[in-house]
N, C-alpha and C positions, 0 to 999 in steps of 0.2 A: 418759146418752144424749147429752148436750149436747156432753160433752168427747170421747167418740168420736166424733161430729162435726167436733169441732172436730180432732182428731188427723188426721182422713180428709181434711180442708181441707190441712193441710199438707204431709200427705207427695201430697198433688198436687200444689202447687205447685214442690216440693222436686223433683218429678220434672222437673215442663215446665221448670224452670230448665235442671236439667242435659240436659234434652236440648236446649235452644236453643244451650248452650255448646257442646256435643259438634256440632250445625249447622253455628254460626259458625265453628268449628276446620276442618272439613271442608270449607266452602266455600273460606275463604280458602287453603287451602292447594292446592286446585283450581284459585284463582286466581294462584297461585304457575305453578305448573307447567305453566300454559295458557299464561301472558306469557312464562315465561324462553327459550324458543326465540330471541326476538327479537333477543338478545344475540349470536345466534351470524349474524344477517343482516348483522352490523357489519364481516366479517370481506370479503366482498366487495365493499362499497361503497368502504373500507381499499384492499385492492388496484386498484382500477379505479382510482381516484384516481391512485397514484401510477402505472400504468400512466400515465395521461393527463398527467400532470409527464412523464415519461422524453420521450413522443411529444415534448410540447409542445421539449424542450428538443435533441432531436437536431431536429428539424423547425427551430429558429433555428440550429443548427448546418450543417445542407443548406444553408439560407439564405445564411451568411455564408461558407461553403465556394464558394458558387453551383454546390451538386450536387444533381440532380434523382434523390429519393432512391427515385422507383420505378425508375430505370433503372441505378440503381447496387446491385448485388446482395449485392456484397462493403460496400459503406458500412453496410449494414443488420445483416449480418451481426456486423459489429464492433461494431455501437453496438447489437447482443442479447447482452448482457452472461451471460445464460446458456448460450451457444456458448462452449465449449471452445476452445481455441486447435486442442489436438492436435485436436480436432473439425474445424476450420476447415480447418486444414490437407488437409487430404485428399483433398481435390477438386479442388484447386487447384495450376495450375503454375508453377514457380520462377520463370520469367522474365519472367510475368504479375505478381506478387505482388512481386515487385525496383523494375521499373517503375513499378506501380501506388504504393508505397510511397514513393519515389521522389519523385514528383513531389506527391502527398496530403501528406507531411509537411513540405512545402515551404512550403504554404498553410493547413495548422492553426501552425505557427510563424508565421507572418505575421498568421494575425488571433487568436491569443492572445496577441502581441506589443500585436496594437493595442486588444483589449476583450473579450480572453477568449473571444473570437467568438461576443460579443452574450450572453452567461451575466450576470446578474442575480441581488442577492440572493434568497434567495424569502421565503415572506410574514413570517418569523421574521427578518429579517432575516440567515440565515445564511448564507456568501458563504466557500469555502475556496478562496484564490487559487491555489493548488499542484495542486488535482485538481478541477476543470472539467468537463462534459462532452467539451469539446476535450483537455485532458491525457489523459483515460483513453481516449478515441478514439486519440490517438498515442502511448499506451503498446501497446495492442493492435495498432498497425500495426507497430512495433518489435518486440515480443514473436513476434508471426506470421513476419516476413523472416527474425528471429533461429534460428527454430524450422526453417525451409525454407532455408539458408543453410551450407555448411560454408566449412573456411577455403580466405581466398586469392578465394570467390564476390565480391567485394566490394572498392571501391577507396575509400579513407578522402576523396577529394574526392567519392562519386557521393552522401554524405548530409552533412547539415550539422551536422557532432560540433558545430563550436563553440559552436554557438546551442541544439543539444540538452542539452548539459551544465549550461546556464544554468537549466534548469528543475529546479525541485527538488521532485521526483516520484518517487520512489524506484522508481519500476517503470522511468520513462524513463530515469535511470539508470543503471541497473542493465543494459537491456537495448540501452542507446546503448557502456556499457562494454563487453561482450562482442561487440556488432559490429564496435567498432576494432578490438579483438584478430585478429577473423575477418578483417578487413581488409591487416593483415601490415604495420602503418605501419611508415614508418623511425625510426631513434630520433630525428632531429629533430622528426617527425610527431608522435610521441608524449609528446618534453616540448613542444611546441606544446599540445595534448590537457590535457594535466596544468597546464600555467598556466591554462586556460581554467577550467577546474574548480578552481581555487585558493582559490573562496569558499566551495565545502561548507564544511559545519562538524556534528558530531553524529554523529545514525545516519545522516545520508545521505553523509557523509564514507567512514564506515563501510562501509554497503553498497557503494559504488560504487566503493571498493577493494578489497572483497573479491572481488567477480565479475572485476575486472581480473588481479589475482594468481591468481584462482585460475585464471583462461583463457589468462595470455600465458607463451611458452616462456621455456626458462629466462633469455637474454640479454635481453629482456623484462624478467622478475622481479626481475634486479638493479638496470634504473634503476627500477622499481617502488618497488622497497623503499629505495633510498637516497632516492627523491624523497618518499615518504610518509614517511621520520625528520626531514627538514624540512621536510614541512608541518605536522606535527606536535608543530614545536618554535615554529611560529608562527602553532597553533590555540589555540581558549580549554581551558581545565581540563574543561568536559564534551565535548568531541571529544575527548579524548584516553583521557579515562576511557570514553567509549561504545564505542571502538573497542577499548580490549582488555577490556571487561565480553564483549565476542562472539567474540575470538582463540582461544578453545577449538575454533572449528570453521574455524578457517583452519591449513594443514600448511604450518607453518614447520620450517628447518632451525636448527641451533643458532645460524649465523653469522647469519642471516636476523633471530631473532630479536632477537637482542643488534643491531643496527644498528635495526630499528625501535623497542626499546626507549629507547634512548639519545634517541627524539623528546619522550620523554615524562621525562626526569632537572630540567627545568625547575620542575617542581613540589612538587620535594623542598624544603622551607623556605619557601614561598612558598604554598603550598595545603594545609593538611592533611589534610583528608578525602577532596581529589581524589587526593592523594598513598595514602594508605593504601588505595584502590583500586586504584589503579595496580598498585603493588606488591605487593598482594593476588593480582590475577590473573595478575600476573608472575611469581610464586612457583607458585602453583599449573599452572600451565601447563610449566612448568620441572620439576615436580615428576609432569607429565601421561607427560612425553616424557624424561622420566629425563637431562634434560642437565644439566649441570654449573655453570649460569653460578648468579652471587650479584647480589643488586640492586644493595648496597656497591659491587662492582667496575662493576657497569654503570653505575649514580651513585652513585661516591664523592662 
């Protein structure tokens, strides 16, 4: 009797154990799935924030511009960085947007010149001197004119190439390159233009020849290409290699090719690994457009 007692003791307690576990499990895991929402509140406190950085940072921009940024509709417009260009475009007339352009990048050069126009690192200390809220403010007014612009619109003194070139932004450019074009300079104008730009070096050397060639007529293209064989015989080993790692999407002719090649024969015995690039994509490019030339003959 005793010991079935005692057997009847245990297996209750054996029960209430397991079902306190079976409890505990089900509680906690209630408490799981009650908190983890919260996680997902993170997600707009995230944006608002960095809204309130953009505000804060075109707001010292208006400032150092001194444009009163509820009455300027287009200043807003550009510095909402999710407006389309061809969005922008469209409501907007040509001789307004010339003007407006005109005289605005006259004065983000002048106080990018003098402090970035008041841009500060932020709390990380991170600070890129090349894209500002001022640089991407006058990329986008360059981009926009660019867009509303065909050739000959345009007189190579009514914007200031030489101080645009100076910035190395690869949207400005890019987008300063194809408005000289549209512009129709003379060929003095234009190695004028090209000394001024003499200190690219890289992909921005790169890009901002590419967009020139690929925009200026042919009598254009020739002091193009003879002027790019020697800048490029007295750029470093990676300007020369960046520029033709991307020459697969520039349309060269065969003579074309061989004159800008020859900017880059300086690195044969002197660089090896930049050299075996070089000629890497010299070859294959050569081998793209079925020409005839050999790298030996272009540097013996």
């Amino acid at each position: 009797m005793k010991k079935n007692i005692f057997v009847f003791i245990i297996g209750i307690s054996a029960c209430i154990a397991i079902f306190y576990l079976l409890y505990s499990t089900d509680k906690s895991i209630d408490q799981r799935s009650m908190t983890s929402p919260t996680k997902e509140k993170d997600t707009p406190t995230k944006v608002s924030s960095e809204d309130d950085i953009i505000k804060k940072q075109i707001h010292t921009l208006a400032t150092n511009l001194e444009i009163p940024p509820d009455a300027d509709k287009l200043f807003n417009d550009l510095n909402n960085y999710r407006i389309e260009i061809s969005d922008l475009k469209k409501n907007l007339n040509k001789d307004f947007v010339k003007k407006y352009v005109k005289t605005q990048s006259k004065k983000i050069i002048t106080c990018l010149k003098k402090d970035y126009c008041g841009t500060k690192p932020d709390a990380d200390g991170y600070f890129d001197e090349f894209s500002t809220p001022g640089h991407i403010l006058l990329s986008r007014q360059l981009r926009l004119l660019n867009a509303m612009l065909e050739d000959g619109d345009l007189s190579p003194d009514e914007l200031d190439f030489s101080e645009l070139v100076k910035f190395e932004n690869k949207n400005i450019l890019e987008s300063s390159a194809e408005l000289f074009i549209k512009s129709n300079p003379s060929e003095s104008e234009l190695g004028t233009f090209l000394d001024n730009s003499s200190h690219l070096e890289g992909s921005k050397k790169q890009a901002f020849y590419f967009k020139l060639i690929g925009s200026a007529n042919q009598s254009q293209r020739e002091i193009l290409i003879s002027n790019l064989s020697e800048d490029l015989k007295n750029s470093t080993p990676y300007s020369v290699v960046a520029f033709f790692q991307k020459i697969s999407s520039l349309q060269l002719n065969e003579e074309e090719l061989l004159v800008i090649s020859r900017g880059g024969c300086q690195l044969k015995g002197e660089n090896e690994v930049s050299w075996n690039s070089f000629s890497f994509n010299f070859k294959k490019y050569v081998a793209e457009n079925s020409f005839s030339l050999l790298i030996d003959e272009v540097c013996p």
